[in-house]
C-alpha positions in Angstrom: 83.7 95.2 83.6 83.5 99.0 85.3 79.4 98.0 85.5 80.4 95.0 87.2 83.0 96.3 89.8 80.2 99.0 90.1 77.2 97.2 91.3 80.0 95.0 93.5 81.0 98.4 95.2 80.5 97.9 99.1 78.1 100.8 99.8 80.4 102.4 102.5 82.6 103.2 100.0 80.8 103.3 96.4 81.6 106.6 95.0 83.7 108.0 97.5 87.6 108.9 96.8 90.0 107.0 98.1 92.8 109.5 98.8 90.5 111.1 101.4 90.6 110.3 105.0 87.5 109.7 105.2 87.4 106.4 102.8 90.0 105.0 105.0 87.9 105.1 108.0 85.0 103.4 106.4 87.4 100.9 105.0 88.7 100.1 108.6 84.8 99.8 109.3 83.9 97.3 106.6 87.2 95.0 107.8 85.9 94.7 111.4 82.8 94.1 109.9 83.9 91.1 107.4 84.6 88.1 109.0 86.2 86.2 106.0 88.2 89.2 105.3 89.4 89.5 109.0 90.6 85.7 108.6 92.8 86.8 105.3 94.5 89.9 107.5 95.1 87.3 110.7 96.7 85.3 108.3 99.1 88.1 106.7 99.8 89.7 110.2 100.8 86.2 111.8 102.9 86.0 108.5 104.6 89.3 109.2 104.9 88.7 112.7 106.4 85.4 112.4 109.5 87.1 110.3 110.4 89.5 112.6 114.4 89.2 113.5 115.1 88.8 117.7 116.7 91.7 119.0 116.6 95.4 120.0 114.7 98.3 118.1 111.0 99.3 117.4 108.9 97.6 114.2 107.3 100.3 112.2 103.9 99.7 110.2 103.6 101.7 107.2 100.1 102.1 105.9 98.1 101.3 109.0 95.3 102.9 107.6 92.1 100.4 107.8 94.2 97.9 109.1 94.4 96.1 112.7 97.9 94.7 113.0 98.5 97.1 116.1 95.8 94.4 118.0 98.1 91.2 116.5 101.5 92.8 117.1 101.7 95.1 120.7 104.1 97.8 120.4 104.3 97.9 116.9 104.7 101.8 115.7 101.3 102.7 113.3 101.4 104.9 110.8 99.8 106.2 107.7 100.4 109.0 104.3 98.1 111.3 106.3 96.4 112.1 109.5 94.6 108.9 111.1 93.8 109.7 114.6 94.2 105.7 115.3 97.8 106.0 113.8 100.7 107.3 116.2 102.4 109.0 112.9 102.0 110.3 109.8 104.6 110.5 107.3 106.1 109.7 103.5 107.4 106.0 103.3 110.0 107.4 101.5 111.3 110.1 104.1 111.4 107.7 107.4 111.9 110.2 110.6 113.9 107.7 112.6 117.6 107.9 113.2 120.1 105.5 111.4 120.2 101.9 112.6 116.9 102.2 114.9 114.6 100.0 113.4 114.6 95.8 113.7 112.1 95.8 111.0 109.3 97.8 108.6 106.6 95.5 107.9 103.2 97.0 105.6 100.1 95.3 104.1 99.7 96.4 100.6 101.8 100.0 100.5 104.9 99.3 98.4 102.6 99.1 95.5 101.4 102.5 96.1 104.8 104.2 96.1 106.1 106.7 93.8 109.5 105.6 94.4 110.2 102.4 96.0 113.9 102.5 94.9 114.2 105.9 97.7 111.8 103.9 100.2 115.0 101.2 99.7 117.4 103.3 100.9 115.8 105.0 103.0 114.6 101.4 105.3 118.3 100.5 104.3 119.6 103.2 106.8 116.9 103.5 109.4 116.9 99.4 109.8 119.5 97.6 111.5 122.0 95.5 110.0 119.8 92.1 110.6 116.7 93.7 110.6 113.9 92.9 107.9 111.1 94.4 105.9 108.6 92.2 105.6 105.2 92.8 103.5 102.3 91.3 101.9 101.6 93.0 98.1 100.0 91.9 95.3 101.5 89.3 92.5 101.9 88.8 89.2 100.5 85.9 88.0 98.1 84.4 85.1 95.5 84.3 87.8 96.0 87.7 89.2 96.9 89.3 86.0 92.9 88.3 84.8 91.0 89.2 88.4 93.1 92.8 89.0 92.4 93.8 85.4 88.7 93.2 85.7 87.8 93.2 89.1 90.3 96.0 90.8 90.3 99.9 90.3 94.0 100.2 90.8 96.7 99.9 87.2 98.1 96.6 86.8 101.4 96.6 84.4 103.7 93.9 84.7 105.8 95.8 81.7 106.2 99.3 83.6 108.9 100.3 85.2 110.2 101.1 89.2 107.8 104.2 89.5 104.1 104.0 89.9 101.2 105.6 88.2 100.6 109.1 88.6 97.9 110.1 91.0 96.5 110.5 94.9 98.5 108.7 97.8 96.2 105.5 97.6 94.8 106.1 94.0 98.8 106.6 92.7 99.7 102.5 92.2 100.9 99.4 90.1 99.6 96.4 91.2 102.5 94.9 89.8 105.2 96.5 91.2 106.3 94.1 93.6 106.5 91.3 91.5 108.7 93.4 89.2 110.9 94.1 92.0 111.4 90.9 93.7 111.0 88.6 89.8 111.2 90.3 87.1 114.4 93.0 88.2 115.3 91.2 91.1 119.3 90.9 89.3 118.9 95.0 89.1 117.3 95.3 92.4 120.3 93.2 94.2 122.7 94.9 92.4 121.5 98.5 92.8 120.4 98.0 96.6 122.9 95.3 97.8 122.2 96.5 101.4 119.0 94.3 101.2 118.8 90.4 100.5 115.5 89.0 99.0 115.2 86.3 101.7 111.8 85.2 101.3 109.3 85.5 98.5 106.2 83.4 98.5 103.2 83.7 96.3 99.8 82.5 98.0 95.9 83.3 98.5 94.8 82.3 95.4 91.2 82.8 96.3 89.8 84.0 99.5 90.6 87.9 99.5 88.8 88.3 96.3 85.8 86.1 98.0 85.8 88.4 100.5 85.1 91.2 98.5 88.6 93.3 99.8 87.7 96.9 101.6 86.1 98.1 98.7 83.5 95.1 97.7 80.8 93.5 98.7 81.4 89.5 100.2 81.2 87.5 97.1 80.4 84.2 99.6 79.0 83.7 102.9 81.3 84.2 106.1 80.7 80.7 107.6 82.4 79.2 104.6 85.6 80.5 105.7 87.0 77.3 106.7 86.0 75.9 103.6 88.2 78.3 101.5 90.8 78.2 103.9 91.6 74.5 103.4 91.5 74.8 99.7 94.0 77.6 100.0 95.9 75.3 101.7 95.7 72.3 99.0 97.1 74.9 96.1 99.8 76.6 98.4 102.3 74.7 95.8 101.1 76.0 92.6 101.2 79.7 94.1 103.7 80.7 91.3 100.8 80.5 89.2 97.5 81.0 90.9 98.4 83.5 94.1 97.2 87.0 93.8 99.5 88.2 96.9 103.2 87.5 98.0 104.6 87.6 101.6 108.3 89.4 100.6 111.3 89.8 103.2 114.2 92.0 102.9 117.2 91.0 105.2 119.4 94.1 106.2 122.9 92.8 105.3 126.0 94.3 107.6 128.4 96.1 106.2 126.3 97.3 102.9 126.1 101.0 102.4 123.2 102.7 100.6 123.5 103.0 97.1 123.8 106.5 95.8 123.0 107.9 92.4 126.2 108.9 90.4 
C-alpha cells in the first residue's frame, strides 16, 4: 500500500514534509485548483457556519492553513501552528491568546486530530468561549469504512484503541485519525464527565465517498471534476447509514453556563 499512496502522491506535494510551511502553501494551491475537492470544503464550511450561536464575540478558525473558510465566513479570525502570511495569527490550539468569555465560537477543519492534548485545548476553548458559544469542527471518523481507506490510503496513524494524546511527531505529521471519534463515542461518558463545561450537541458522521475521490490535499483526483454532482447525490442517498460508511463527522460543543473548567487534582 506505501507504493500505491506513492504513485497517487499529487506532485505539488510528493516528497515534501508536511510540517514545513512550505507544503501548506502548495496544499492551499492544489485546493483552489480541485474543483471536486472545493465542493467537499463548501460543504463543511456551510456546515460550520450554519452552527454558529447569534450573539456577540469574534469566531476563531484554528488551522486555516490551505483552507478558504475566511472567503465563506467574513470576519472570521484565521489562524494556523506557524507563520502563514494569509493567516492573521499564529499560535498553539492549546494556549488561546484571547481573554475569558470573548469568543461565540472556535470552528476548525481537520485540527483536533492533530493535537497533542485535546483534553487542554478543552479547557482552554472552555474559558475563552462564552457560555452559549460553540466549537464546531469537521474530523475524521471511525468507522468500518474509514478504518479500511485511512489505513491504506492515508499517511497519518489511525488507532481507534489509543488513548486522549496523539502520536508523537511534527505539528501536522503529530496525529490520530481517530481521535475524535474516541472523544465524542467511544469516551464521550469520560469526556462529559471530565469537561462538563462542554455539551456534545451534535455529532453526525457523513462523506462516505467524495473526499477520498477527490484525492484530499495530498492526492491526485481519483475521478473527473464534472462528476461532482454525481457523487454528490449519492452522498446524499447514504447520509443515513453514516454510522457505518462516513469517513468525517461534523462535531459541536455547546458552552454550558455556569460550568467551570475542570482542573487536575
Amino acid at each position: 500500500m506505501g507504493l500505491l499512496r506513492r504513485w497517487l502522491a499529487h506532485p505539488l506535494t510528493r516528497g515534501l514534509d508536511v510540517d514545513d510551511p512550505r507544503t501548506t502553501g502548495e496544499r492551499r494551491r492544489i485546493l483552489a485548483s480541485k474543483r471536486l475537492l472545493r465542493d467537499v470544503y463548501e460543504e463543511w464550511y456551510g456546515a460550520l457556519a450554519g452552527a454558529l450561536p447569534p450573539g456577540p464575540g469574534a469566531v476563531l478558525e484554528l488551522g486555516s492553513g490551505a483552507g478558504f473558510l475566511a472567503a465563506r465566513m467574513p470576519g472570521v479570525v484565521t489562524s494556523e501552528c506557524f507563520w502563514c502570511p494569509w493567516t492573521a495569527l499564529a499560535l498553539d490550539g492549546q494556549q488561546l491568546p484571547f481573554a475569558a468569555g470573548s469568543l461565540r465560537a472556535v470552528v476548525m477543519t481537520n485540527v483536533l486530530h492533530h493535537l497533542p492534548s485535546p483534553a487542554r485545548f478543552l479547557d482552554e476553548a472552555g474559558r475563552a468561549v462564552r457560555p452559549g458559544g460553540v466549537v464546531a469542527m469537521v474530523e475524521p471518523w471511525n468507522t468500518a469504512w474509514s478504518r479500511w481507506v485511512y489505513r491504506r490510503l492515508h499517511h497519518e496513524p489511525f488507532d481507534p484503541d489509543a488513548g486522549w494524546e496523539t502520536a508523537g511527531g511534527g505539528p501536522l505529521s503529530g496525529a490520530n485519525g481517530a481521535l475524535p471519534w474516541i472523544l465524542f463515542d467511544r469516551d464521550r461518558a469520560r469526556l462529559e464527565r471530565d469537561h462538563p463545561q462542554w455539551r456534545v450537541a451534535r455529532v453526525e458522521p457523513t462523506m462516505p465517498l467524495r473526499y477520498l475521490l477527490s484525492g484530499g490535499v495530498s492526492m491526485r483526483n481519483l475521478v473527473p471534476a464534472f462528476t461532482a454532482g454525481w457523487w454528490r447525490r449519492l452522498e446524499r442517498a447514504l447520509y443515513a447509514h453514516g454510522h457505518r460508511l462516513g469517513m468525517f463527522a461534523l462535531v459541536v460543543l455547546e458552552r454550558q453556563s455556569g460550568s467551570r473548567v475542570a482542573r487536575p487534582g
